[in-house]
C-alpha positions as CSV (number, residue, x, y, z in Angstrom):
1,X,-135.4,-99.7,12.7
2,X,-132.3,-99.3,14.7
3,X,-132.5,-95.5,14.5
4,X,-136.2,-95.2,15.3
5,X,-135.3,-96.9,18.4
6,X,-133.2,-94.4,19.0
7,X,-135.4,-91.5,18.3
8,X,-137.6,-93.2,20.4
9,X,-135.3,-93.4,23.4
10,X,-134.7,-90.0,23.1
11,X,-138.2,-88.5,22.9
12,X,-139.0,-91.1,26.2
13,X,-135.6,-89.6,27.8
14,X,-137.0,-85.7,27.0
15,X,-140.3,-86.8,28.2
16,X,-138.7,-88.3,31.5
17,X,-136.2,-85.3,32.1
18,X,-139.6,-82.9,31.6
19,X,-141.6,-84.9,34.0
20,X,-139.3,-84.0,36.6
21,X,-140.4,-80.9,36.9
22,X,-143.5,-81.3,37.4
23,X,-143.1,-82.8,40.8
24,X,-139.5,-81.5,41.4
25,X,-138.4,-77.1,42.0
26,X,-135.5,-76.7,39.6
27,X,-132.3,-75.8,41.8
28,X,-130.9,-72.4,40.8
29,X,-134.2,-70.8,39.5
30,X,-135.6,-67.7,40.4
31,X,-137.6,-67.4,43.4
32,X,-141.8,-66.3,42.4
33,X,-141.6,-64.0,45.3
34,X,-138.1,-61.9,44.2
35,X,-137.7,-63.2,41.2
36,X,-137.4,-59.1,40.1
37,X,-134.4,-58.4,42.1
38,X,-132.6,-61.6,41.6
39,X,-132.9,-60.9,37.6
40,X,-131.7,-57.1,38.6
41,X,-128.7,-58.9,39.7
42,X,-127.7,-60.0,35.9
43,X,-125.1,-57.6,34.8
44,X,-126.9,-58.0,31.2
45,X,-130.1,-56.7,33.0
46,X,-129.5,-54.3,35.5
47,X,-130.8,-50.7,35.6
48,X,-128.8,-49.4,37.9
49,X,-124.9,-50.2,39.2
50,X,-124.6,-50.6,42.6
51,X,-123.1,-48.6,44.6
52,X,-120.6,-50.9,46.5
53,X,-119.9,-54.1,44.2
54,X,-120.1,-57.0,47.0
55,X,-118.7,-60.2,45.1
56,X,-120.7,-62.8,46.8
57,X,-124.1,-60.8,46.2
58,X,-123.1,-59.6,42.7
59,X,-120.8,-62.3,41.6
60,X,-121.3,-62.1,38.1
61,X,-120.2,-58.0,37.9
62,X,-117.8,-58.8,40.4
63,X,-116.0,-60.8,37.7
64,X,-116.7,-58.5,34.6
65,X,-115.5,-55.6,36.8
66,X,-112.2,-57.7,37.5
67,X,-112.2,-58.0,33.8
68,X,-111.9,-54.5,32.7
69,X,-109.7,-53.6,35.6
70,X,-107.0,-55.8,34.6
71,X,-103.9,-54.3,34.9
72,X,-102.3,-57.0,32.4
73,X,-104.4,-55.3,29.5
74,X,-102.8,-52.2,27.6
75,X,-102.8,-49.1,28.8
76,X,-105.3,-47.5,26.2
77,X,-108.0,-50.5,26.4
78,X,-107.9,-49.6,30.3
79,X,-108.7,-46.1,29.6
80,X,-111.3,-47.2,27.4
81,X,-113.1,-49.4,29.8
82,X,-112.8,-46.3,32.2
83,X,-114.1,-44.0,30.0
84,X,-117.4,-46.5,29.1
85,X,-117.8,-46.7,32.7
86,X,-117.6,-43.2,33.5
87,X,-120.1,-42.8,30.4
88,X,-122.4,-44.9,32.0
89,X,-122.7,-43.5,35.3
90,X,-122.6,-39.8,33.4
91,X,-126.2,-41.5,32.0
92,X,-127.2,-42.1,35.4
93,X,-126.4,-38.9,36.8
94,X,-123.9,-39.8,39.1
95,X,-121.3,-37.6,38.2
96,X,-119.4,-37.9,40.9
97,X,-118.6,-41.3,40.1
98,X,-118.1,-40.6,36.5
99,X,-115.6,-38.0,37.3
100,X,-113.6,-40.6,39.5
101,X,-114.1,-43.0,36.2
102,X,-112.9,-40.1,34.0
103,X,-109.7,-39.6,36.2
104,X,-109.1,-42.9,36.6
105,X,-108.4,-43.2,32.9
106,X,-106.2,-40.2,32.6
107,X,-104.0,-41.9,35.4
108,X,-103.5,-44.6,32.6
109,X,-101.2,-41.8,30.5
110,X,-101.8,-44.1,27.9
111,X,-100.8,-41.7,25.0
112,X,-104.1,-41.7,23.1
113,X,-104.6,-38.0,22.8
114,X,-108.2,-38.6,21.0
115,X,-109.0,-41.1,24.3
116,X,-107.2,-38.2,26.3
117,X,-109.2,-35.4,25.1
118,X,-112.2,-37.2,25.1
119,X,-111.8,-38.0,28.8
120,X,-111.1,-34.3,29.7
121,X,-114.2,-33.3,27.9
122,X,-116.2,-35.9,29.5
123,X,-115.0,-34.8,33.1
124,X,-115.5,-31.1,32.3
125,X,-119.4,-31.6,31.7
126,X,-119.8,-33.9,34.7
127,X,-118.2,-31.0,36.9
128,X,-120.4,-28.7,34.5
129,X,-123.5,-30.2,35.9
130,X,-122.1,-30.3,39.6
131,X,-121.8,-26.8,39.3
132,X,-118.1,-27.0,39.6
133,X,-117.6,-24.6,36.5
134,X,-113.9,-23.9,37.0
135,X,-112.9,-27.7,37.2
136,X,-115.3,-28.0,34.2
137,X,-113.3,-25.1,32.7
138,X,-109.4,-26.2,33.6
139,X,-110.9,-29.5,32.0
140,X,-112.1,-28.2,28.9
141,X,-108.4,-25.9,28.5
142,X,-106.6,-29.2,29.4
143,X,-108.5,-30.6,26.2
144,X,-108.0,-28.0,23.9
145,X,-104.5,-27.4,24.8
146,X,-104.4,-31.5,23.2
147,X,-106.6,-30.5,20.5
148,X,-106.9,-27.1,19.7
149,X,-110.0,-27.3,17.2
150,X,-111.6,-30.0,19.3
151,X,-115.7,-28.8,19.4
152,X,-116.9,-30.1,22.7
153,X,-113.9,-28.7,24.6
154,X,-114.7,-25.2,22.6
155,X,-118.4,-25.3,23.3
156,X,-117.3,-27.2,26.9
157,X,-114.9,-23.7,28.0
158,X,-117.2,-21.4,26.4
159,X,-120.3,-22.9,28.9
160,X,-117.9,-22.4,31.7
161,X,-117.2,-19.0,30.8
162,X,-120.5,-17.7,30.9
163,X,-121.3,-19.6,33.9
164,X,-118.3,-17.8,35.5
165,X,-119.4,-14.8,34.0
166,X,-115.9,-14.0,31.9
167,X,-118.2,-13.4,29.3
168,X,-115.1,-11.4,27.1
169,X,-113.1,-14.5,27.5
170,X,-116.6,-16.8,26.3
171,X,-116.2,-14.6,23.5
172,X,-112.7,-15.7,23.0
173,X,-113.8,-19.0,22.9
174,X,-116.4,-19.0,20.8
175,X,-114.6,-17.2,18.0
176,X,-111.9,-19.5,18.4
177,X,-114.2,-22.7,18.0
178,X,-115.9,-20.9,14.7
179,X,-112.9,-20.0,13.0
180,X,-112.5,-24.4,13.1
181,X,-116.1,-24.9,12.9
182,X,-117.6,-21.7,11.6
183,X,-121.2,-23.2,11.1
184,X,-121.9,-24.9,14.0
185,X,-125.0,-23.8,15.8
186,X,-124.3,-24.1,19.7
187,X,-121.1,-22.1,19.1
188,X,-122.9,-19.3,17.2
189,X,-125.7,-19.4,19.9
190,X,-122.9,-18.9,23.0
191,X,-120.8,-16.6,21.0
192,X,-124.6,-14.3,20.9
193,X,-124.9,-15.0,24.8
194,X,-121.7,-14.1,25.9
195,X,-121.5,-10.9,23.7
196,X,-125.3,-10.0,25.0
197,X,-124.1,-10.8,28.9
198,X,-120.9,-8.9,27.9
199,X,-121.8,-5.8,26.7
200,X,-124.4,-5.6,29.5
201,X,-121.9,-5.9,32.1
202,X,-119.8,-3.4,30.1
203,X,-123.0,-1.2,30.8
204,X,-123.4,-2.1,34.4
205,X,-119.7,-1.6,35.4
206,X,-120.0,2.0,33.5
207,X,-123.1,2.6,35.5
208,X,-121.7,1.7,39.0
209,X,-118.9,4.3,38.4
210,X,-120.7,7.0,37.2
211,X,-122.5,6.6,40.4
212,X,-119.6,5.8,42.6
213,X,-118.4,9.0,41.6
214,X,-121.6,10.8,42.1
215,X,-121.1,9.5,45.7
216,X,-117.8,10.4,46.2
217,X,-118.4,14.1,45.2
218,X,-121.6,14.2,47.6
219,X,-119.6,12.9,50.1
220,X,-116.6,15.4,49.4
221,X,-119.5,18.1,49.0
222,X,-120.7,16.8,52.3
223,X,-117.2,16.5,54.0
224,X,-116.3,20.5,52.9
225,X,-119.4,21.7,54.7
226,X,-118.9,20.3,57.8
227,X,-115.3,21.2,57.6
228,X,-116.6,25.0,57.0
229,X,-118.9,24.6,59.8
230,X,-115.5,24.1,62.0
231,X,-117.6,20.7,62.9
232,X,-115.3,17.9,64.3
233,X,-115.5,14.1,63.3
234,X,-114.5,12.0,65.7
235,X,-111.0,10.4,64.5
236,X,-109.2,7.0,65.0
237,X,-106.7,7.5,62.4
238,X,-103.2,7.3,63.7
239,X,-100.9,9.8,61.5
240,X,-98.4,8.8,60.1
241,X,-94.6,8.7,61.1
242,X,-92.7,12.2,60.6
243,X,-95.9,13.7,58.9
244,X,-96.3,15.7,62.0
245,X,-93.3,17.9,61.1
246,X,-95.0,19.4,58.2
247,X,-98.8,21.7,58.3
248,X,-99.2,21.2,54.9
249,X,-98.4,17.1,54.8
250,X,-100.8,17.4,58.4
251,X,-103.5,19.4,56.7
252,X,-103.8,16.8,53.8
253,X,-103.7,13.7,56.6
254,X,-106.8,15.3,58.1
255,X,-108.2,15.4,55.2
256,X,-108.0,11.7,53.8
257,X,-108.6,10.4,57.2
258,X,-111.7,12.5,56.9
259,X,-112.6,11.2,54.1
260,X,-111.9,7.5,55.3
261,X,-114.0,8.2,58.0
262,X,-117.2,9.2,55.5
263,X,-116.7,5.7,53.8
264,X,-116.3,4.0,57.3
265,X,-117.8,4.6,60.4
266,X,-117.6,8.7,61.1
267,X,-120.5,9.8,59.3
268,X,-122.6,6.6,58.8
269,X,-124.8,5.9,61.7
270,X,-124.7,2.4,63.4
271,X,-128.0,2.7,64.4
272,X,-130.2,-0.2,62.6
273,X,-132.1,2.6,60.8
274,X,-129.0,3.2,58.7
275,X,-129.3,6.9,58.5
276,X,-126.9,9.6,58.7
277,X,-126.1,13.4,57.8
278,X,-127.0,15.1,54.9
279,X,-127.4,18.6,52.8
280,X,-130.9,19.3,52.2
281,X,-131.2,21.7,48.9
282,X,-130.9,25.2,50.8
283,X,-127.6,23.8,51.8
284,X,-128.7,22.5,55.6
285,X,-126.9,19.5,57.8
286,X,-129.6,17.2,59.0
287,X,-127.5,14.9,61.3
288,X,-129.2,11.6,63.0
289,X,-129.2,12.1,66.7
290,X,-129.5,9.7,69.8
291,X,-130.6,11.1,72.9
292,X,-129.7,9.1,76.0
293,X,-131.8,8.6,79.4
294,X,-129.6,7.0,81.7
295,X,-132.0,6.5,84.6
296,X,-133.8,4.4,83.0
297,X,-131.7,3.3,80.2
298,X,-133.9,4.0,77.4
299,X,-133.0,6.0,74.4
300,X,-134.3,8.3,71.8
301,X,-133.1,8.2,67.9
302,X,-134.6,11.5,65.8
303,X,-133.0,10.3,61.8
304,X,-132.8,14.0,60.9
305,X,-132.3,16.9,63.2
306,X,-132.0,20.2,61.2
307,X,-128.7,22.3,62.4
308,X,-131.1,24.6,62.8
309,X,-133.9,23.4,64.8
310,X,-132.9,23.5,68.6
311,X,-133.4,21.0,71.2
312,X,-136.2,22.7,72.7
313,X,-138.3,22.1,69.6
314,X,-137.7,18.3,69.6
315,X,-138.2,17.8,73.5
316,X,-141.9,19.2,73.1
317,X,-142.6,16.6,70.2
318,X,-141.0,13.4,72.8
319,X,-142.6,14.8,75.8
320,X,-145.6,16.6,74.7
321,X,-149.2,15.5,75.3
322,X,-148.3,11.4,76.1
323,X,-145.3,10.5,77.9
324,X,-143.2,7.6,77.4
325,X,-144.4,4.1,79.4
326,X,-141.2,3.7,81.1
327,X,-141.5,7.4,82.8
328,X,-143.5,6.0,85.5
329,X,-143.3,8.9,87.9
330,X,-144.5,11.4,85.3
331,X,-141.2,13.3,85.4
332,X,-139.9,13.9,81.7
333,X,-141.8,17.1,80.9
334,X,-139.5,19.6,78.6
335,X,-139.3,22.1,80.7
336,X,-138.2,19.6,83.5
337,X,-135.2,18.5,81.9
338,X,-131.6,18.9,81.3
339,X,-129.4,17.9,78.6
340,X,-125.3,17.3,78.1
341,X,-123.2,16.1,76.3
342,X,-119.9,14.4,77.6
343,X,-116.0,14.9,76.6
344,X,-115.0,11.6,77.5
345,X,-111.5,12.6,77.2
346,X,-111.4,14.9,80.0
347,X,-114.6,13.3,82.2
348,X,-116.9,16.1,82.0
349,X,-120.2,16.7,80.8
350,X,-120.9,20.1,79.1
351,X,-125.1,21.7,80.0
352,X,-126.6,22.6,76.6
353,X,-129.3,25.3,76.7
354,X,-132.4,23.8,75.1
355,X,-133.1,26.9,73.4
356,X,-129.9,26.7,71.7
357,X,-129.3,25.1,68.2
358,X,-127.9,22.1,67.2
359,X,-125.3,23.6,64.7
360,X,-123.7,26.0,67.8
361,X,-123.7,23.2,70.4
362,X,-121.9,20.9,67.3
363,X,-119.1,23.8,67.1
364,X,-118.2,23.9,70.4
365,X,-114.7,23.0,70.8
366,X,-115.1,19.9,72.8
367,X,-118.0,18.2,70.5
368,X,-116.9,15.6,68.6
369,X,-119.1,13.8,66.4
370,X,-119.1,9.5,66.8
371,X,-119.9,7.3,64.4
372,X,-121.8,9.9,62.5
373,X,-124.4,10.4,65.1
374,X,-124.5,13.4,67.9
375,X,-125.7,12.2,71.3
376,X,-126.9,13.8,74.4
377,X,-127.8,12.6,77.8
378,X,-131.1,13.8,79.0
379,X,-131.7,14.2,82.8
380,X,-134.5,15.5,85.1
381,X,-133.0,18.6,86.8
382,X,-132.5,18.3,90.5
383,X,-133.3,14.6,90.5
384,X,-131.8,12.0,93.0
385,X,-130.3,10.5,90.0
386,X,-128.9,13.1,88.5
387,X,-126.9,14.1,91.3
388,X,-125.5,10.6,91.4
389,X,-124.8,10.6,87.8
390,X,-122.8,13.7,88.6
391,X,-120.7,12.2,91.1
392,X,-116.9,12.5,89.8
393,X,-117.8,14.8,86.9
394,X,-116.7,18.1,86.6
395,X,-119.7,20.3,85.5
396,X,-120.0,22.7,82.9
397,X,-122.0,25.5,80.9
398,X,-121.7,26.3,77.2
């Protein structure tokens, strides 16, 4: 009897206690609206880490977080916790964390060279996927100078390799990895790619030097026929000290600076066309040629001018049937017009005969060509202007 009295208490005292809630809000329960983001708050539950872990809104982690930090614990169970952390934000793609979790855990030196390795690896394919691929590959050496034979590091600095585009030293790699693990799949696959991406460059580079030195001999081709033309490049090469005492050592100076000048600025135009001399097939210079109108600051670029053709010819193309807009006064006709060209050195300005070819005007003693291109100042004979322009010039005929 006594203990049915007993069990009867305590089914009246369940009762009782359950009644309660039906008129009372249990303290410490979830709210209906947020009930969501307060049960995202359970370290057991969440989804997602936060990024700043505030104790008094994430107590609970707070503590767990205290926990695996502990610097009481061993060295190697701190690693560990390190390394599960940065595996978990790895999951979450927030390798940048995960590499801070990674090196956090090598800092520990806790002489686990499995832990160790593992950690290198780890780091080396969170840098991989930040596109960091030579952190990714000092990583992956790091790890296989701990463990030679170790497979991710192989497969880890083989991807990093490629992605560097040492695909010989990939190669490297991969044989390496498959002399330890000589049927593993990934391995055999890189090994394939780096040898395909390999051999190709090997093609490329042997490619870009057969035509480098097409180049160089068109250029040398190019260089000798001005040079028999007795054309002059304009030069801003300083000789060198006590090379003046010799002809021969100053004979081969004119000719490398030459040459530096075809690779640099004396025969490639700066005009935004990009053009500049050449030899046509019947052994012809077509230069690029600016001509200049001061008066009203306008100029005139022609990309090939035959050293043939004379000036005459091209003057009756510009200033044929339609004259320019900016000619307002109706002035520029080609038999209206004078052209020169200056020798800045001594301040005067040479007349050139528009009948007279470009090649002869080009020999003339005091033409040098600048910056690849030939240019000539075009005036309107007997105009205001020109007789300004003149002022302080010394004048004179070819």
């Amino acid at each position: 009897m006594a203990s049915k009295e007993v069990q009867h208490d305590s089914d009246d005292g369940m009762d009782e206690f359950m009644d309660k809630f039906k008129t009372q809000n249990y303290k410490n329960a979830f709210s209906e609206d947020n009930w969501e983001e307060e049960f995202d708050r359970i370290p057991m539950f969440m989804k997602k880490a936060p990024e700043e872990i505030d104790p008094q809104k994430y107590p609970e982690l707070a503590c767990l977080q205290a926990i695996l930090h502990d610097e009481d614990r061993p060295p190697v169970e701190q690693a560990k916790s390190l390394k599960d952390e940065g595996n978990a934000y790895f999951k979450e793609k927030n390798y940048e964390k995960a590499i801070l979790a990674y090196a956090a855990g090598l800092k520990k030196r806790c002489g686990d060279q499995e832990l160790d390795t593992v950690l290198l690896t780890n780091r080396a394919a969170a840098h991989f996927y930040l596109g960091n691929m030579r952190s990714a590959f000092n990583d992956a050496a790091a790890a296989k100078k701990i463990k030679p034979e170790h497979l991710k590091a192989l497969i880890r600095g083989a991807q990093s390799c490629i992605e560097l585009r040492n695909f010989a030293e990939a190669v490297q790699w991969c044989d390496e990895g498959l002399r330890a693990h000589p049927t593993d799949k990934k391995l055999q696959e890189l090994r394939a790619a780096a040898d395909k991406h390999k051999r190709a460059k090997e093609r490329d580079a042997r490619k870009a030097k057969i035509k480098q030195k097409k180049l160089l001999a068109e250029k040398e081709t190019l260089l000798a026929g001005i040079k028999d033309r007795g054309i002059k490049l304009f030069q801003s090469v300083k000789p060198r000290p006590g090379g003046a005492n010799s002809e021969d050592e100053d004979e081969d100076e004119g000719s490398s600076a030459a040459i530096s000048q075809l690779s640099l600025d004396g025969l490639s135009s700066q005009e935004a066309t990009g053009a500049q001399v050449f030899l046509d097939e019947q052994g012809s210079l077509h230069w690029p040629v600016l001509f200049l109108y001061p008066e009203h600051q306008q100029t005139d670029f022609i990309s090939a001018f035959s050293e043939k053709d004379c000036f005459l010819d091209h003057l009756a193309i510009m200033f044929g049937e339609e004259l320019p807009p900016w000619d307002a006064d109706r002035k520029y006709h080609p038999n209206n017009l004078q052209l020169y060209f200056e020798d800045e050195e001594k301040d005067t300005l040479y007349e050139v005969d528009p009948q007279t070819s470009l090649l002869k005007v080009l020999q003339h003693k005091r033409f040098f060509v600048k910056s690849g291109t030939p240019s000539f100042i075009v005036l309107v004979k007997s105009s205001s202007f020109a007789k300004q322009f003149f002022t302080g010039k010394e004048i004179k005929r070819l």
